[in-house]
C-alpha positions as CSV (number, residue, x, y, z in Angstrom):
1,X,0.0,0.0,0.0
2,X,1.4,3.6,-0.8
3,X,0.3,7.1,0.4
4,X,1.0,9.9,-2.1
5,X,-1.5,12.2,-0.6
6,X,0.2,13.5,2.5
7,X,-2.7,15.5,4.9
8,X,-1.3,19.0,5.0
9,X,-1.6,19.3,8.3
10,X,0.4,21.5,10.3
11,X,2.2,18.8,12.4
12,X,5.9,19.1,13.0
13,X,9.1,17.8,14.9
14,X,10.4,19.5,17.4
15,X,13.3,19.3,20.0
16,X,11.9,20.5,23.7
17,X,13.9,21.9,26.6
18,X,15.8,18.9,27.6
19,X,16.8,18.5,23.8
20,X,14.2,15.6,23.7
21,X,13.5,15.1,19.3
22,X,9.8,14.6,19.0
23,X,6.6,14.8,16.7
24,X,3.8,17.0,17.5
25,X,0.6,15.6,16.0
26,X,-2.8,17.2,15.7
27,X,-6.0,14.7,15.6
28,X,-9.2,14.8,15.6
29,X,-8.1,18.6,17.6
30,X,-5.7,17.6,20.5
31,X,-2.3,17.4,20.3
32,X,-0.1,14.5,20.7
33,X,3.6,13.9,21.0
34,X,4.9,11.3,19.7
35,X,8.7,10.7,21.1
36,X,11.5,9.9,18.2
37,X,13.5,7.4,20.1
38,X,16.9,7.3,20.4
39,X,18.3,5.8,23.8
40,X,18.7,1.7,24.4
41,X,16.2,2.2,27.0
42,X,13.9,3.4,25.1
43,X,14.7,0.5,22.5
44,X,14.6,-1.9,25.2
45,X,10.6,-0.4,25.7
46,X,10.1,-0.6,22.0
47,X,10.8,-4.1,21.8
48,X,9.3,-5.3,24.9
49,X,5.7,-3.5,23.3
50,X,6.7,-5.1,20.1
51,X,6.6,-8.5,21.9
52,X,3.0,-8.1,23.5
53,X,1.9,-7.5,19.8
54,X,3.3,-9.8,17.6
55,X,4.6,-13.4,18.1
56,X,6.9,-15.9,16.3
57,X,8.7,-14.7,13.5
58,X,6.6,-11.3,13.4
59,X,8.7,-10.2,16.4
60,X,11.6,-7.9,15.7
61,X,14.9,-8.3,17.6
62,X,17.1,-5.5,19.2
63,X,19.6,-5.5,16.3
64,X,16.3,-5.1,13.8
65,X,15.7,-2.0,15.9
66,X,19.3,-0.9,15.8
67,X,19.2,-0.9,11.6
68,X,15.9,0.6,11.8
69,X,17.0,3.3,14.2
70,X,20.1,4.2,12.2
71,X,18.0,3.9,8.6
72,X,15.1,5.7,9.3
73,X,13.4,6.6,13.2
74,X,11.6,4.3,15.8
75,X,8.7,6.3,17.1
76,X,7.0,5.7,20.5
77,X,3.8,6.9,22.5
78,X,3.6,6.9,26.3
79,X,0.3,7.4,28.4
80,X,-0.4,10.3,30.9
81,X,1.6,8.0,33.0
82,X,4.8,8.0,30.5
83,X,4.1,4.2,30.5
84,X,4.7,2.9,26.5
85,X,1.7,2.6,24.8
86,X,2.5,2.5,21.1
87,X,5.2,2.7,18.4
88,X,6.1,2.4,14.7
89,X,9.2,1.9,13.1
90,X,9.7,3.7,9.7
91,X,12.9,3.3,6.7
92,X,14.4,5.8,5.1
93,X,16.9,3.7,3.4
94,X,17.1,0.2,2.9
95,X,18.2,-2.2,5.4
96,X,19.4,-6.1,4.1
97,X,16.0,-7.5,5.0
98,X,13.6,-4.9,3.4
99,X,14.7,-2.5,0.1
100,X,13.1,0.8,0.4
101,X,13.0,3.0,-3.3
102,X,15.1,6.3,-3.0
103,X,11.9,8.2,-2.8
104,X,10.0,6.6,-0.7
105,X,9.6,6.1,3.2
106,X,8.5,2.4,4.4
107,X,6.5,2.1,7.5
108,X,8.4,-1.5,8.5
109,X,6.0,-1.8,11.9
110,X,3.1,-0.3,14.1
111,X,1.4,-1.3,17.1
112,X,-1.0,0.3,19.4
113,X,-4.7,0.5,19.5
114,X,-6.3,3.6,19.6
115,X,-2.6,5.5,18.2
116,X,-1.9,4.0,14.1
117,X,-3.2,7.3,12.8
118,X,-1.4,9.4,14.9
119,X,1.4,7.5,14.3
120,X,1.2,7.4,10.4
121,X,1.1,11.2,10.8
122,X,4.0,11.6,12.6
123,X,5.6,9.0,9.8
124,X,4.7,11.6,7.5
125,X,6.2,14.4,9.3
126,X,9.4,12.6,9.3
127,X,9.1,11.8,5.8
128,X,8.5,14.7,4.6
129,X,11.6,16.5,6.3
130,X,13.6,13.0,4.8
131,X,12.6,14.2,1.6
132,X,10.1,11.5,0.7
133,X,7.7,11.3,-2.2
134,X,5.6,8.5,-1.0
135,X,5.1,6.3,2.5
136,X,4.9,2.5,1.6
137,X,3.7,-0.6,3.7
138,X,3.3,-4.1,3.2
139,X,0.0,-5.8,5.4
140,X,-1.4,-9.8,5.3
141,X,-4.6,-10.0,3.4
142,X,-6.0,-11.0,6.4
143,X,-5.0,-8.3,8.8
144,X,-8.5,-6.1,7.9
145,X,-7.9,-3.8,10.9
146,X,-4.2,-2.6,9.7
147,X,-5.5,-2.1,5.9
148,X,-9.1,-0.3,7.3
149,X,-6.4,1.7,9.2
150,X,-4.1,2.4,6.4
151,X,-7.2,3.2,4.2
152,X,-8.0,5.9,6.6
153,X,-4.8,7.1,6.6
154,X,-5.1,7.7,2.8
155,X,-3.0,4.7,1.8
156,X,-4.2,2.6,-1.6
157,X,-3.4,-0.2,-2.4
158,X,-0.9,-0.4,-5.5
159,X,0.2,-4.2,-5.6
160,X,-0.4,-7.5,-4.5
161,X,2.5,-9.9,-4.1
162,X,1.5,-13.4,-2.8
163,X,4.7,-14.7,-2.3
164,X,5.4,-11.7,0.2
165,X,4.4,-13.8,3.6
166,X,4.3,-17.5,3.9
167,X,0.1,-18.3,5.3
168,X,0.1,-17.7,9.0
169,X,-0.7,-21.8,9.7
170,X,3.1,-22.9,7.8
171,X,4.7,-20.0,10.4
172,X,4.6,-17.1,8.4
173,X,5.1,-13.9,9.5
């Protein structure tokens, strides 16, 4: 799926007080920050969220996190609490397991109920400052929540590759 209609909306990064990088989103009229992570700890938080959401080979691993981080930005939300809530990982470049077309940013993974469109706007913020034409994401046939989310979003679907993921009962991802 592929978004080339980005929302105009006046969201942006900034950098706080403590030198903190993150995304300031507006929806549906609050704002929301969404933190750019860049610590091990906050990694370390990442991945344990990433386990409570995905299983077997759909889990990522620290050094997945590490390429992402260093090829494109691993966002996160935290609660009123500053407890981790949701995230999404996003390419700007392409990492061995996943190419990623000069022009285009690839949303890799997101998690979090009630936060994947204000996550896919503050992937668009990022894009957008990365110079990107175009956000692209893969999702499983089966997965109607992610593609009635992406839809939303403004993403279309563009191709359909069956060989992409193995069917979930053979293990795949």
């Amino acid at each position: 799926m592929t978004s080339n209609r980005f929302q105009r909306i006046i969201n942006k990064s900034v950098v706080d007080e403590k030198g903190d990088r993150f995304v300031e989103v507006k929806h549906q009229g609050t704002l929301f920050r969404v933190s750019i992570v860049e610590t091990d700890k906050e990694l370390e938080e990442v991945l344990a969220l990433d386990n409570q959401h995905f299983t077997g080979i759909q889990k990522i691993s620290m050094k997945e996190l590490l390429s992402i981080r260093q090829r494109g930005v691993v966002l996160l939300c935290r609660d009123e609490n500053s407890r981790p809530i949701a995230f999404s990982q996003g390419l700007f470049n392409s990492v061995y397991w996943q190419e990623v077309r000069m022009h285009e940013a690839f949303i890799y993974g997101t998690a979090g109920e009630g936060y994947v469109q204000i996550l896919y706007k503050a992937q668009e913020v990022l894009a957008r400052e990365a110079r990107k034409r175009a956000i692209r994401l893969t999702v499983r046939p089966e997965n109607r929540e992610t593609i009635r989310a992406a839809f939303i979003a403004g993403f279309r679907i563009t191709e359909y590759d069956p060989t992409r993921y193995a069917p979930q009962i053979d293990g795949g991802g």
